[in-house]
CHARMM internal coordinates of N, CA and C (Angstrom, degrees):
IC EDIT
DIST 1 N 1 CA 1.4470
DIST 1 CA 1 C 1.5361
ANGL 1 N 1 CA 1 C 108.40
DIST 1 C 2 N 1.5992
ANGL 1 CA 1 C 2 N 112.60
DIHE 1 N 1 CA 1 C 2 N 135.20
DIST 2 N 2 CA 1.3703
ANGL 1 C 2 N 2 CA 102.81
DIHE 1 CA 1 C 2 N 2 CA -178.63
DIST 2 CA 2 C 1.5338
ANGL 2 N 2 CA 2 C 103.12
DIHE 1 C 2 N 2 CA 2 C -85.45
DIST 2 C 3 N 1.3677
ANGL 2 CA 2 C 3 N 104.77
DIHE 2 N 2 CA 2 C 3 N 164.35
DIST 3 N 3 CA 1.4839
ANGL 2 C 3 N 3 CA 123.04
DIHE 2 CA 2 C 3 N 3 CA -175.68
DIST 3 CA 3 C 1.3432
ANGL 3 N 3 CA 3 C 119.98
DIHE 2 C 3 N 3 CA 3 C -94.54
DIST 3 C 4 N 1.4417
ANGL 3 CA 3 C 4 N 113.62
DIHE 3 N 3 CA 3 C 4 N 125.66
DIST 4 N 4 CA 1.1446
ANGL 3 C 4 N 4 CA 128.79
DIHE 3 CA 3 C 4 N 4 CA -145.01
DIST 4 CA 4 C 1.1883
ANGL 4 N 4 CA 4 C 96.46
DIHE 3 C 4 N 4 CA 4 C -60.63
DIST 4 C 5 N 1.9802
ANGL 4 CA 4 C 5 N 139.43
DIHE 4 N 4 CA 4 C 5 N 158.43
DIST 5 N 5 CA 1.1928
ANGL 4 C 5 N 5 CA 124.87
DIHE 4 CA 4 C 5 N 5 CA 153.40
DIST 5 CA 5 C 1.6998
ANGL 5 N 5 CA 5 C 125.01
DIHE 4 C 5 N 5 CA 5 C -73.27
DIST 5 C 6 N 1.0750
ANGL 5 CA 5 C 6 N 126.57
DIHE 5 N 5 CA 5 C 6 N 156.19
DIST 6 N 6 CA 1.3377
ANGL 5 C 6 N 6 CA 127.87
DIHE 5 CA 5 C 6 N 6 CA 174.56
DIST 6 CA 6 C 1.6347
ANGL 6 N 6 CA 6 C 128.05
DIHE 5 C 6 N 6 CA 6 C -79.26
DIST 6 C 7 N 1.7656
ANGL 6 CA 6 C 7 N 97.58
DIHE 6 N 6 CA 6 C 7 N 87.63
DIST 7 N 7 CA 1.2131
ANGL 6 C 7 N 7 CA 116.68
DIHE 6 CA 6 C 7 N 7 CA -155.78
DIST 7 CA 7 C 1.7918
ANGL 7 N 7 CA 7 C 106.65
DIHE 6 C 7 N 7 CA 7 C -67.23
DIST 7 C 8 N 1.3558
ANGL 7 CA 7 C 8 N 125.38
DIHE 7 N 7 CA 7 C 8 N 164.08
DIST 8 N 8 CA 1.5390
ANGL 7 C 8 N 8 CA 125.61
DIHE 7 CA 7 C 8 N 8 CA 165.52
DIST 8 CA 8 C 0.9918
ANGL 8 N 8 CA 8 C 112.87
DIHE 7 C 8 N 8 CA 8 C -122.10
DIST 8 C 9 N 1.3418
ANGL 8 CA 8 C 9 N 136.30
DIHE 8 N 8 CA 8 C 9 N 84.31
DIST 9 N 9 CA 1.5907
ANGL 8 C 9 N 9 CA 158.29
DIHE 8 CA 8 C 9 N 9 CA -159.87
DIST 9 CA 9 C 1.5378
ANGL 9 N 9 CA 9 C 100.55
DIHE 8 C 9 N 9 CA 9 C -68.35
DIST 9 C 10 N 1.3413
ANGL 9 CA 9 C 10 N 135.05
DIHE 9 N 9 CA 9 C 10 N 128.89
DIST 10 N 10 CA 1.4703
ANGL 9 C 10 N 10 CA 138.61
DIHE 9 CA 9 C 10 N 10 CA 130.58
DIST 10 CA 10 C 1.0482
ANGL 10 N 10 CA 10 C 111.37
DIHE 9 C 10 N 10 CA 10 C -104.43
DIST 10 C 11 N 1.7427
ANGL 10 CA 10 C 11 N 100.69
DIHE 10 N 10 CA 10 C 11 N 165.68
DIST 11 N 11 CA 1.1994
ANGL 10 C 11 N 11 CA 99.47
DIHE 10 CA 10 C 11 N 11 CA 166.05
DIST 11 CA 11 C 1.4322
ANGL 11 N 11 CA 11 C 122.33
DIHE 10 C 11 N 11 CA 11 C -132.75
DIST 11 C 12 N 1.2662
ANGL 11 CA 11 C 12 N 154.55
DIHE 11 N 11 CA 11 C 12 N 134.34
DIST 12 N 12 CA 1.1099
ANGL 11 C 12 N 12 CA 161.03
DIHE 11 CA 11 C 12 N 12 CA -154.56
DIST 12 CA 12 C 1.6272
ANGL 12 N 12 CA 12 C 104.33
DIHE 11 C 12 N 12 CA 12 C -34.38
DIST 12 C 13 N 1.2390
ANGL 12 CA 12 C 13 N 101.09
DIHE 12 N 12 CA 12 C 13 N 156.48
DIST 13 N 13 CA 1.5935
ANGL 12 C 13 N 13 CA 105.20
DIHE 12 CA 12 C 13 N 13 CA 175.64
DIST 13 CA 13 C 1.4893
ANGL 13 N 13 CA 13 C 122.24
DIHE 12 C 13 N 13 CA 13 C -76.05
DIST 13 C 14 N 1.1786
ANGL 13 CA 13 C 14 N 135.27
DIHE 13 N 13 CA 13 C 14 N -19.40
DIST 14 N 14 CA 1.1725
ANGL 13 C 14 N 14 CA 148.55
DIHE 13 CA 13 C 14 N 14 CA 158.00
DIST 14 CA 14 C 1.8957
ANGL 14 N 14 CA 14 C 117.51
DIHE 13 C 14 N 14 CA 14 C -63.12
DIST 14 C 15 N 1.4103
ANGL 14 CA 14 C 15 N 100.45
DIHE 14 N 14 CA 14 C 15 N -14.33
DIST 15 N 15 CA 1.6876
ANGL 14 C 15 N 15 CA 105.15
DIHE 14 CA 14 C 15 N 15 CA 171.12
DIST 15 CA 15 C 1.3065
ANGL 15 N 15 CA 15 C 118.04
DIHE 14 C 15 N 15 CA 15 C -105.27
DIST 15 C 16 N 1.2664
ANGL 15 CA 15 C 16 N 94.56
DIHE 15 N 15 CA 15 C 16 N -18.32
DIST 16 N 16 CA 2.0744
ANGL 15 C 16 N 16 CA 91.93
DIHE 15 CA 15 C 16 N 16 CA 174.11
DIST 16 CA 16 C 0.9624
ANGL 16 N 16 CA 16 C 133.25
DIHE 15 C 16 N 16 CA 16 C -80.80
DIST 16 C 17 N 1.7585
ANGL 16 CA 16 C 17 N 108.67
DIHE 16 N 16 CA 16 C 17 N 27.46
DIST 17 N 17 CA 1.3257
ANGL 16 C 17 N 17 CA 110.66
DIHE 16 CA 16 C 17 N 17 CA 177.28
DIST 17 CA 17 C 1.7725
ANGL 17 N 17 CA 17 C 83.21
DIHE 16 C 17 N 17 CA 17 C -111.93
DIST 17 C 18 N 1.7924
ANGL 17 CA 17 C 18 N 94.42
DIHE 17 N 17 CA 17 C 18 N 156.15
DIST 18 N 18 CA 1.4422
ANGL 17 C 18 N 18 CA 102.10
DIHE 17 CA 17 C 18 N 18 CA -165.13
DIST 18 CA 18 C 1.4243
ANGL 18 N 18 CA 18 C 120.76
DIHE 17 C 18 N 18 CA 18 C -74.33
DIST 18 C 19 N 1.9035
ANGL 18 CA 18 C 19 N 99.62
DIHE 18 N 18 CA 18 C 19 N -15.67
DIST 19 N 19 CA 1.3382
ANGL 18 C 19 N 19 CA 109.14
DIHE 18 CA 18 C 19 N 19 CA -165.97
DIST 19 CA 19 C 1.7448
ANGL 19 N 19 CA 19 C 108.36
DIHE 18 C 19 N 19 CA 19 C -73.45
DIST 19 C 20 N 1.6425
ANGL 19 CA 19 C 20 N 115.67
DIHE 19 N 19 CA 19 C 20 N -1.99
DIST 20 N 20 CA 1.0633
ANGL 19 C 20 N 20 CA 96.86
DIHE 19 CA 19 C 20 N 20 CA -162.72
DIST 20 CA 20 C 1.4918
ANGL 20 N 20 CA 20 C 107.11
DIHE 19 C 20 N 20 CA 20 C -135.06
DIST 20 C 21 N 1.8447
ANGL 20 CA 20 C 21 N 100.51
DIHE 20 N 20 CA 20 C 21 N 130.66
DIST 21 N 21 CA 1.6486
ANGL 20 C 21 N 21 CA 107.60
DIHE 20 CA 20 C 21 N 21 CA -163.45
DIST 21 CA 21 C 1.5406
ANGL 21 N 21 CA 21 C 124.07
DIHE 20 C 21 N 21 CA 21 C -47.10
DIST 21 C 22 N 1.0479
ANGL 21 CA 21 C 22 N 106.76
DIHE 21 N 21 CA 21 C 22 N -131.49
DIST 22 N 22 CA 1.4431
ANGL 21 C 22 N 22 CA 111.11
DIHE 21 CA 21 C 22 N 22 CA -154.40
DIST 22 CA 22 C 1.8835
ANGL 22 N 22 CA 22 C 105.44
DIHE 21 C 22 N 22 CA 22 C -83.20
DIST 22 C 23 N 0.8808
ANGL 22 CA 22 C 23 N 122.25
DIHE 22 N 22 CA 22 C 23 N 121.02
DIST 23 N 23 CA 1.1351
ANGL 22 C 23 N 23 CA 143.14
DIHE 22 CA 22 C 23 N 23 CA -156.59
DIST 23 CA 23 C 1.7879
ANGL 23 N 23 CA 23 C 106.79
DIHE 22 C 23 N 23 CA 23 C -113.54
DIST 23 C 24 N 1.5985
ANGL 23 CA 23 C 24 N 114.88
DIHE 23 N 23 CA 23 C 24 N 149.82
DIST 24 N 24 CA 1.5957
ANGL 23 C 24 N 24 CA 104.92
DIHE 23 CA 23 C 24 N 24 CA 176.95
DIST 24 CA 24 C 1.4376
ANGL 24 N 24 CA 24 C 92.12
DIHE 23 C 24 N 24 CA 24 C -93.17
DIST 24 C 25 N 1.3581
ANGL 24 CA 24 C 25 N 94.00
DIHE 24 N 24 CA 24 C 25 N 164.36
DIST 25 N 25 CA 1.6913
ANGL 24 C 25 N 25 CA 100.13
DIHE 24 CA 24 C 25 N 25 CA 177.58
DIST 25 CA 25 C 1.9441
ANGL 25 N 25 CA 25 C 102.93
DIHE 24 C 25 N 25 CA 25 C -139.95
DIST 25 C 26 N 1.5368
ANGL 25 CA 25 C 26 N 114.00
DIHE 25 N 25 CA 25 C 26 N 165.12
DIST 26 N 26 CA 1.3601
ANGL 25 C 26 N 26 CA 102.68
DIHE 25 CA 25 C 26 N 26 CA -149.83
DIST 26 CA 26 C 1.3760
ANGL 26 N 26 CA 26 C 91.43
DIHE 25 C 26 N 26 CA 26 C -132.70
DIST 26 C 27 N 1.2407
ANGL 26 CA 26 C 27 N 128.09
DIHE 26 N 26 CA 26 C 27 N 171.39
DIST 27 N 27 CA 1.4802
ANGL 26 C 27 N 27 CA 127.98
DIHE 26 CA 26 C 27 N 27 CA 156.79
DIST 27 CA 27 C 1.3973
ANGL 27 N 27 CA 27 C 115.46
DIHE 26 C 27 N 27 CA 27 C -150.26
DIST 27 C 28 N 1.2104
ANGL 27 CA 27 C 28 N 112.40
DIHE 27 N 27 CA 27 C 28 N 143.73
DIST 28 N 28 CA 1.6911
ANGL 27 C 28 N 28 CA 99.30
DIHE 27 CA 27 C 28 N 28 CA -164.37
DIST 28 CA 28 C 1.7025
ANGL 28 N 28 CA 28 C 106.56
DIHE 27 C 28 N 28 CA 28 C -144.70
DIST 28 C 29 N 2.0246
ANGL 28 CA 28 C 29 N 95.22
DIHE 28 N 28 CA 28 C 29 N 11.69
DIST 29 N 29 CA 1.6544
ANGL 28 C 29 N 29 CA 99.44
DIHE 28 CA 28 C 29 N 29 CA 163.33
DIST 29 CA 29 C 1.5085
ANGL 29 N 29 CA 29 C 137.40
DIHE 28 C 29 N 29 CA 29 C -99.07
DIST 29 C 30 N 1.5424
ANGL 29 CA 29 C 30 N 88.71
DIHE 29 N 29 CA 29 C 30 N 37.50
DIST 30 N 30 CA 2.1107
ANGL 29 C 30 N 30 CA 107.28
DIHE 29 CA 29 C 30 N 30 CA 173.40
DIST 30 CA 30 C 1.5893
ANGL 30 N 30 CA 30 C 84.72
DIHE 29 C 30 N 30 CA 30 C -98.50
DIST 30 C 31 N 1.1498
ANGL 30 CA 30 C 31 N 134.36
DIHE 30 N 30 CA 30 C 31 N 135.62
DIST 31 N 31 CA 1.4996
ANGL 30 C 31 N 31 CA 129.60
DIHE 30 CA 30 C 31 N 31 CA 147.30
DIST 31 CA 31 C 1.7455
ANGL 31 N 31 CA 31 C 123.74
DIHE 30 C 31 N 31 CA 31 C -71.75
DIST 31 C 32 N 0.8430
ANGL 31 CA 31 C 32 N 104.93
DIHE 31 N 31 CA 31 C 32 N 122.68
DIST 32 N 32 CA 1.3827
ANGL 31 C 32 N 32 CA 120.54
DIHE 31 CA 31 C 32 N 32 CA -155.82
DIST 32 CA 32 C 1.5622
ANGL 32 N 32 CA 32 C 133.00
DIHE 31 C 32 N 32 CA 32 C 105.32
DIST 32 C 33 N 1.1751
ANGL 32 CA 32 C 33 N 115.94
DIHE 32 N 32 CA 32 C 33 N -25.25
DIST 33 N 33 CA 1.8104
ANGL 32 C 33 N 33 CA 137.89
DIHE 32 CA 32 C 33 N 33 CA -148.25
DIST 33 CA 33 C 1.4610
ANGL 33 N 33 CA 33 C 107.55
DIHE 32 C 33 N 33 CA 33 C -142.20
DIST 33 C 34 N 1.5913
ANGL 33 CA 33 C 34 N 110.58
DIHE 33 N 33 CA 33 C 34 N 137.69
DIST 34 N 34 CA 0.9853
ANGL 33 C 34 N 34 CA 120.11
DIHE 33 CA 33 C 34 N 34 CA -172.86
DIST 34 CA 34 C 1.9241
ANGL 34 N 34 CA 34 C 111.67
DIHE 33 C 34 N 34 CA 34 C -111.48
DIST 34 C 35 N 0.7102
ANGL 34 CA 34 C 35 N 126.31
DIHE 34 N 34 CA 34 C 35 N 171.45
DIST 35 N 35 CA 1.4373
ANGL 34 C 35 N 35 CA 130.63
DIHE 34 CA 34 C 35 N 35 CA -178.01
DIST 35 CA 35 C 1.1791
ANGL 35 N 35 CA 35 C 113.71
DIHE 34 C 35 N 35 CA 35 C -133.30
DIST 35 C 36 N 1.3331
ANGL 35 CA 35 C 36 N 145.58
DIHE 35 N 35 CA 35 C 36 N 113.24
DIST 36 N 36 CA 1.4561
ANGL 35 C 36 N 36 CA 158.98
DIHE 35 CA 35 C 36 N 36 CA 131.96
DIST 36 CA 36 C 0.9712
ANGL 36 N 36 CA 36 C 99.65
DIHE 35 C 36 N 36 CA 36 C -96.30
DIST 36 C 37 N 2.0396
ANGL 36 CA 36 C 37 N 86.04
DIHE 36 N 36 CA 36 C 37 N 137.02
DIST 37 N 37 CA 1.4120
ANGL 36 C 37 N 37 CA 111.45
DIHE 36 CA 36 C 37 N 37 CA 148.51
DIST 37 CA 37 C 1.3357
ANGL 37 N 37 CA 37 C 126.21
DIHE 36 C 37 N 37 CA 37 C -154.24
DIST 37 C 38 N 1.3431
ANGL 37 CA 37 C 38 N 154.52
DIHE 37 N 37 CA 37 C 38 N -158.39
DIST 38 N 38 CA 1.5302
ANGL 37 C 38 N 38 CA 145.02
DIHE 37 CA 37 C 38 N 38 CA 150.76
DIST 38 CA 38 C 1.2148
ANGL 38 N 38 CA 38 C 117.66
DIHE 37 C 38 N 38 CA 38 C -106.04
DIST 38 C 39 N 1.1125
ANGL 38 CA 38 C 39 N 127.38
DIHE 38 N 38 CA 38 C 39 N 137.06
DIST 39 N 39 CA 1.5298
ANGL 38 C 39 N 39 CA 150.55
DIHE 38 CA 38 C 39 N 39 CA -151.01
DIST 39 CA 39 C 1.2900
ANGL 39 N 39 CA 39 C 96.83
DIHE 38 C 39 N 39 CA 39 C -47.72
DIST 39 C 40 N 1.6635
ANGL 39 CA 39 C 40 N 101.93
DIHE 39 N 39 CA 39 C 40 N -54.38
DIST 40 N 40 CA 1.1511
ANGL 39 C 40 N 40 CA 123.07
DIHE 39 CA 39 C 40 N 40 CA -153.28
DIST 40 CA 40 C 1.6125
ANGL 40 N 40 CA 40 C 129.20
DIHE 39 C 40 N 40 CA 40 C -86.01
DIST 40 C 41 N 1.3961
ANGL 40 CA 40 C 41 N 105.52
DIHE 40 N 40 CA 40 C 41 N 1.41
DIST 41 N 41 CA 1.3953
ANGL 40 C 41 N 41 CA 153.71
DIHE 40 CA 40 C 41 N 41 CA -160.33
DIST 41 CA 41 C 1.3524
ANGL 41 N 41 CA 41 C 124.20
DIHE 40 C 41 N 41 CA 41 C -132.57
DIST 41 C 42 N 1.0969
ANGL 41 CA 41 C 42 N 119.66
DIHE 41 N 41 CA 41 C 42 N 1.09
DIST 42 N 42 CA 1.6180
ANGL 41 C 42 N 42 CA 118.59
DIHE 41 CA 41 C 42 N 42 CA -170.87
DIST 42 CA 42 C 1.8188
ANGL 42 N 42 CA 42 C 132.73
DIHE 41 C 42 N 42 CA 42 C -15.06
DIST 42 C 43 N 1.1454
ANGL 42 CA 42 C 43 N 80.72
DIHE 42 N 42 CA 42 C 43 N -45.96
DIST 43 N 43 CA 1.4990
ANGL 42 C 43 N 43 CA 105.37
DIHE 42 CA 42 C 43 N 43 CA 178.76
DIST 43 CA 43 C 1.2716
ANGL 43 N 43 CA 43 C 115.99
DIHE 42 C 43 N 43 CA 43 C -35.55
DIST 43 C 44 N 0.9447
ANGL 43 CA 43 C 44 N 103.02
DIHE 43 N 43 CA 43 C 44 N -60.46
DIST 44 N 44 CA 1.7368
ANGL 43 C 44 N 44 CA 121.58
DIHE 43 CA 43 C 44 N 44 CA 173.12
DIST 44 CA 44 C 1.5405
ANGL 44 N 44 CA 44 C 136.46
DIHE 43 C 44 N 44 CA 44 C -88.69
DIST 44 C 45 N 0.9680
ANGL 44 CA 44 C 45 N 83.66
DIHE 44 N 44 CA 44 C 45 N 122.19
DIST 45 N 45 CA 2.0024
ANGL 44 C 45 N 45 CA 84.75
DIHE 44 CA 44 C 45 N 45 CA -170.26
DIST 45 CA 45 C 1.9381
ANGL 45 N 45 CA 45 C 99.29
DIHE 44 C 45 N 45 CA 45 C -136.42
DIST 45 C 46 N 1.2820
ANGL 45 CA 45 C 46 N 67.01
DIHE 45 N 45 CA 45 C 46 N 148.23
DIST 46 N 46 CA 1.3707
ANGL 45 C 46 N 46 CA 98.01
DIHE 45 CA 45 C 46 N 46 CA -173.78
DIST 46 CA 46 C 1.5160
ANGL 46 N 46 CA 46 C 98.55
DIHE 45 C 46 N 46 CA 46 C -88.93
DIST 46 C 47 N 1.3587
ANGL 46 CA 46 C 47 N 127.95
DIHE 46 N 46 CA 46 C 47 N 149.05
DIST 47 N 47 CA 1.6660
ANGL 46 C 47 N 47 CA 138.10
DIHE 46 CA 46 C 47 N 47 CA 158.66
DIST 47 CA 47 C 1.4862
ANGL 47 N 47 CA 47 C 115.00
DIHE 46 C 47 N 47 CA 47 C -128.71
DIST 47 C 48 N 1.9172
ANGL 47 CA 47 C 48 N 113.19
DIHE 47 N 47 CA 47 C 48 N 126.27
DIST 48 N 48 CA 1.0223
ANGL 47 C 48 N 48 CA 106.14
DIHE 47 CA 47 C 48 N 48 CA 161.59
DIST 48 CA 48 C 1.5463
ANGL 48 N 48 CA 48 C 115.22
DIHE 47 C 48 N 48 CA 48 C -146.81
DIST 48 C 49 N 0.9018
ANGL 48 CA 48 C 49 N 122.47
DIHE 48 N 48 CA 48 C 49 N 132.44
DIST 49 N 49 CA 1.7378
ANGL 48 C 49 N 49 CA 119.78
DIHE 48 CA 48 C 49 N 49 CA 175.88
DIST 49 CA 49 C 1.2332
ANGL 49 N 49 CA 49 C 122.85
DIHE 48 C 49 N 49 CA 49 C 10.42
DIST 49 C 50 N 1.1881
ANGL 49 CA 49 C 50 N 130.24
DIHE 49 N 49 CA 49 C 50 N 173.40
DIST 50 N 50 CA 1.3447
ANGL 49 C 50 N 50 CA 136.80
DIHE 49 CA 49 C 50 N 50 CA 149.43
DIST 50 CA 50 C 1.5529
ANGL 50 N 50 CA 50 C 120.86
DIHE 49 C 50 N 50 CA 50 C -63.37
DIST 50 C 51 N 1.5190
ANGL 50 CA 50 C 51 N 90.32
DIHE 50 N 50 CA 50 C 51 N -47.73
DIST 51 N 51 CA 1.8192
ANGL 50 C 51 N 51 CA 108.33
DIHE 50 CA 50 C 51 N 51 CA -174.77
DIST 51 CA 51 C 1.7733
ANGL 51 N 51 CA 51 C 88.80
DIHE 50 C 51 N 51 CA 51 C -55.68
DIST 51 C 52 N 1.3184
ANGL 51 CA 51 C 52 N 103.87
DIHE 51 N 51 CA 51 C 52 N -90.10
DIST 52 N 52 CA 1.6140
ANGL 51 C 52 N 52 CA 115.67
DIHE 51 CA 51 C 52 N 52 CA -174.92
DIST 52 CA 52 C 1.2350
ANGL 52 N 52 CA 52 C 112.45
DIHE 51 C 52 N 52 CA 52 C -31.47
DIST 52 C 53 N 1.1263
ANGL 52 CA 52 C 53 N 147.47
DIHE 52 N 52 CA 52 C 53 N -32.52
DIST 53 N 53 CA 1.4246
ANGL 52 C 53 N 53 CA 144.65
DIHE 52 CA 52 C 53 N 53 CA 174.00
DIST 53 CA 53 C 1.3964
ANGL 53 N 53 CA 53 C 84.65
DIHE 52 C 53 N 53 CA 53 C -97.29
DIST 53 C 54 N 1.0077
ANGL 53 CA 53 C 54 N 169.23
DIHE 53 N 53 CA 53 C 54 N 76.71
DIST 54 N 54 CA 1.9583
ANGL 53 C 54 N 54 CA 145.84
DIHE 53 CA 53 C 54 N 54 CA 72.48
DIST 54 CA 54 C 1.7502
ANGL 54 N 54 CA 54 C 102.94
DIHE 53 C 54 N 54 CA 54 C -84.99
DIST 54 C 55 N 1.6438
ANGL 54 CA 54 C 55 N 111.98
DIHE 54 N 54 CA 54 C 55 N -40.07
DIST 55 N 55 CA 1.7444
ANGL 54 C 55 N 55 CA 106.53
DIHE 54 CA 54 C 55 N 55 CA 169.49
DIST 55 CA 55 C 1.4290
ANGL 55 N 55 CA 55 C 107.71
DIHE 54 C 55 N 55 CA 55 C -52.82
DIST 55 C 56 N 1.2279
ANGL 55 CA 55 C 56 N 138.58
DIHE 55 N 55 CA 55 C 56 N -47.46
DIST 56 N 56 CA 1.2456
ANGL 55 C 56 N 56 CA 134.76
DIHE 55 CA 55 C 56 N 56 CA -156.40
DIST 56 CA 56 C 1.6072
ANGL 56 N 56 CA 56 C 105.07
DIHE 55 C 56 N 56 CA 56 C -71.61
DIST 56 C 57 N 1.7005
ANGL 56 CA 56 C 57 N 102.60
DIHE 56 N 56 CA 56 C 57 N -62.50
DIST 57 N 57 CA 1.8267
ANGL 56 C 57 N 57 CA 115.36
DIHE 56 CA 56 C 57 N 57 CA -178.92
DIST 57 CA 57 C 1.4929
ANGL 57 N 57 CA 57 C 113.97
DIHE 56 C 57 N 57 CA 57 C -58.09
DIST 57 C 58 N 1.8342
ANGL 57 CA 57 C 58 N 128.04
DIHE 57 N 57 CA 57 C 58 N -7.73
DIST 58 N 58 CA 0.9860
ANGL 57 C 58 N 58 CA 135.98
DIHE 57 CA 57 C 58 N 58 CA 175.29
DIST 58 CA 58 C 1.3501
ANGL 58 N 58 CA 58 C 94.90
DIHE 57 C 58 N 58 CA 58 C -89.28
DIST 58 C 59 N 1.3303
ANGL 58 CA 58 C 59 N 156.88
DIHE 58 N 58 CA 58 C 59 N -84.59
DIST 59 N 59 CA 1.1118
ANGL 58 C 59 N 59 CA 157.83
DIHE 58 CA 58 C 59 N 59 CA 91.40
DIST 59 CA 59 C 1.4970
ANGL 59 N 59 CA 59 C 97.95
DIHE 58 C 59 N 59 CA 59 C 84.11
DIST 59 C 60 N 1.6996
ANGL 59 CA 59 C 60 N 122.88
DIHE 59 N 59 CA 59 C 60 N -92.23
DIST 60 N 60 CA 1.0074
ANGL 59 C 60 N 60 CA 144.96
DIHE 59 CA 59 C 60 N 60 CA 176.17
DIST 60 CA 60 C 1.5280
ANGL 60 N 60 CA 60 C 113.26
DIHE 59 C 60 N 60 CA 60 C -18.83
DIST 60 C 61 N 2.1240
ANGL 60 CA 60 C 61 N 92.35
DIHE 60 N 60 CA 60 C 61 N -63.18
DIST 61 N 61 CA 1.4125
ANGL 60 C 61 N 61 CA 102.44
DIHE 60 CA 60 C 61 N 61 CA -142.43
DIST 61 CA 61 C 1.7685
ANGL 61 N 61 CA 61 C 87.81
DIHE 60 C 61 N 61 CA 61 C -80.48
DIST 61 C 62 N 1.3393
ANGL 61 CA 61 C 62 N 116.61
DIHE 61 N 61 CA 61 C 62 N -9.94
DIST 62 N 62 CA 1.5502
ANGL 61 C 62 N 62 CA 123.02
DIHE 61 CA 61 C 62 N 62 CA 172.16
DIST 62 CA 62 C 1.3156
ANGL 62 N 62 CA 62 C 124.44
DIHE 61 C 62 N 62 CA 62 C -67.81
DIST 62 C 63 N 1.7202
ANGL 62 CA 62 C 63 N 111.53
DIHE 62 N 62 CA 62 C 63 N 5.65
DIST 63 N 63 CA 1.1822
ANGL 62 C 63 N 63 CA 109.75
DIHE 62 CA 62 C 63 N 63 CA -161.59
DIST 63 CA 63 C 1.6308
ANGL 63 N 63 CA 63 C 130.28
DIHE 62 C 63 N 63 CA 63 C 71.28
DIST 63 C 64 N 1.3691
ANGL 63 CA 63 C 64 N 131.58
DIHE 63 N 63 CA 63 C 64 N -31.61
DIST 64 N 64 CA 1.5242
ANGL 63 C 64 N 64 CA 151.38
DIHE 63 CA 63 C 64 N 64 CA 159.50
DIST 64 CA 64 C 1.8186
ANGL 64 N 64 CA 64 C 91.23
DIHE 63 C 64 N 64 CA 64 C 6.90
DIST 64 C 65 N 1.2428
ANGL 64 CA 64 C 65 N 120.18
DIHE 64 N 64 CA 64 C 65 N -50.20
DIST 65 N 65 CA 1.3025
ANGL 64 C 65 N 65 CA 115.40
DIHE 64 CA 64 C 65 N 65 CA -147.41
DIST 65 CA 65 C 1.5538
ANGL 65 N 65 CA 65 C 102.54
DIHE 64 C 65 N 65 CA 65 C -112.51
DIST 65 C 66 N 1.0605
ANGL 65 CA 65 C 66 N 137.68
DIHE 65 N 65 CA 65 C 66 N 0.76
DIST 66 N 66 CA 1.3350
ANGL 65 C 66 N 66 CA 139.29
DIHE 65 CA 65 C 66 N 66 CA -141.27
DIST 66 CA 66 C 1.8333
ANGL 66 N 66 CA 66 C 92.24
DIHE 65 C 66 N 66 CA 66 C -87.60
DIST 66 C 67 N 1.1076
ANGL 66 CA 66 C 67 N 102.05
DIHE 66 N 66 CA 66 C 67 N 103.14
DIST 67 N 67 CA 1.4097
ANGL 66 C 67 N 67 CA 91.50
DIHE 66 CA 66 C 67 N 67 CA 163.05
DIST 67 CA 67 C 1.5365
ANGL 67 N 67 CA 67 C 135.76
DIHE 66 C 67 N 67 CA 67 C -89.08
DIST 67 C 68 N 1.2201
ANGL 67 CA 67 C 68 N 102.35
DIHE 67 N 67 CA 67 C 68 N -5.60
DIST 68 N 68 CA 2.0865
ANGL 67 C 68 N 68 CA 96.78
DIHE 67 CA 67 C 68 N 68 CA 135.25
DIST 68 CA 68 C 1.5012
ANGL 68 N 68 CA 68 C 130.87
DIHE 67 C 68 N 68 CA 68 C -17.50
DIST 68 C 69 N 1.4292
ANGL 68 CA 68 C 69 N 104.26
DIHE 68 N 68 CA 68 C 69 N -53.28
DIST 69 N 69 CA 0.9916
ANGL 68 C 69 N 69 CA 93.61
DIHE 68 CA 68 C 69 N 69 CA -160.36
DIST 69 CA 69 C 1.2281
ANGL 69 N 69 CA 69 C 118.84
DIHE 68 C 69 N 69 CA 69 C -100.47
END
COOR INIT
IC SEED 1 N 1 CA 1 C
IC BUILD
């Protein structure tokens, strides 16, 4: 198994307040590769491209996912 790279996780400005649970967190200092994961979950991270992580965060901020609606 290859070894994971050594990701640098933030997390959005809306999660760094303490009052609020588990939050995704991102990393975007692999070149090429993106890092997700949940706060609350570390363990696990998700990897996807550069490309695929701007389709996805375009996506998002488009509403695509909003289950509101």
């Amino acid at each position: 198994m290859a070894k994971r790279p050594e990701f640098e996780f933030v997390k959005t400005q809306a999660c760094r307040d303490a009052r609020v649970g588990n939050c995704p967190e991102v990393a975007t200092n692999v070149p090429g590769v993106v890092g997700i994961r949940d706060s609350e979950n570390p363990d696990h991270v998700l990897t996807l491209s550069a490309e695929d992580w701007t389709t996805l965060s375009t996506a998002v901020k488009a509403g695509e996912y909003d289950l509101t609606n």
